[in-house]
C-alpha positions as CSV (number, residue, x, y, z in Angstrom):
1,X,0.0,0.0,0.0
2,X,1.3,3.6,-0.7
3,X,2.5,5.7,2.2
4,X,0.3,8.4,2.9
5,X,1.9,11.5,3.8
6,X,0.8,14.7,5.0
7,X,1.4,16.3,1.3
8,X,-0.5,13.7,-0.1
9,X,-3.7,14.4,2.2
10,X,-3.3,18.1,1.7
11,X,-3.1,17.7,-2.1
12,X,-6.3,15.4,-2.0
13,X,-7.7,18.4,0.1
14,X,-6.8,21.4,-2.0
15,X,-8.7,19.5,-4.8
16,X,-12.3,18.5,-2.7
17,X,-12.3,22.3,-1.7
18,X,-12.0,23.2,-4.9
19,X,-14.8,20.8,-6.4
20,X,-16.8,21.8,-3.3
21,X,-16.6,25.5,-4.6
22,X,-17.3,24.8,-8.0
23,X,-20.6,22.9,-7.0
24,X,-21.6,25.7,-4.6
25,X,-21.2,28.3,-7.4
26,X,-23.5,25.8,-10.0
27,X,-25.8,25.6,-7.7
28,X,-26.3,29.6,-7.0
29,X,-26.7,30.2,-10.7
30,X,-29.7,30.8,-11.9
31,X,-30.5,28.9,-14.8
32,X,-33.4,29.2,-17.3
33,X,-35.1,26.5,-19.6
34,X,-34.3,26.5,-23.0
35,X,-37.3,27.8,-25.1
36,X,-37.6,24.0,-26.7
37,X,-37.7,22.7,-22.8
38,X,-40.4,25.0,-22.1
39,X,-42.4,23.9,-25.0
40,X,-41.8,20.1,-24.3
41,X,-43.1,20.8,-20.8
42,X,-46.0,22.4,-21.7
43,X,-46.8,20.1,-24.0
44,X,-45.9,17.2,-21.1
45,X,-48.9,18.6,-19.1
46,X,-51.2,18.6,-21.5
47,X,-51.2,14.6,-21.5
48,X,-54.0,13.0,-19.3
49,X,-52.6,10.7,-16.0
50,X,-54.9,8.2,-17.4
51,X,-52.6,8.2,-20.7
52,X,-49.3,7.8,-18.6
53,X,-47.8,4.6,-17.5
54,X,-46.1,3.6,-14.3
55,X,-42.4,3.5,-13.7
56,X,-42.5,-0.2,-13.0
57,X,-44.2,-0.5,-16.4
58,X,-41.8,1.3,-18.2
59,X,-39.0,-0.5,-17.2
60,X,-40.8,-3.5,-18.0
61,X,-41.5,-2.0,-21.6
62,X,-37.4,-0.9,-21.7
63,X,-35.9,-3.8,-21.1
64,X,-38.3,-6.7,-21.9
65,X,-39.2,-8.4,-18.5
């Protein structure tokens, strides 16, 4: 097994508190739906529930079980 060494652990360190950051800044921005997005929504809602099929059924649909 490699020796771990105090340099090593600060290195490993350094680099979480930097992908830390760059998470927390993604998740302050405020992003918008594309115009296409919007549309598919809309469109999305406009489906009756009794058109829709479960999860479980889709899977089933998917991958043939």
């Amino acid at each position: 097994m490699a020796d771990v060494t105090l340099q090593t652990i600060h290195k490993e360190l350094v680099h979480i508190r930097s992908d830390i950051e760059f998470l927390k800044n993604a998740i302050k921005e405020d992003y918008e739906l594309s115009d296409w997005a919007k549309k598919e929504l809309a469109e999305s809602r406009k489906v009756p529930d009794s058109e829709l099929i479960s999860h479980e059924n889709a899977k089933r649909l998917i991958l043939g079980r």
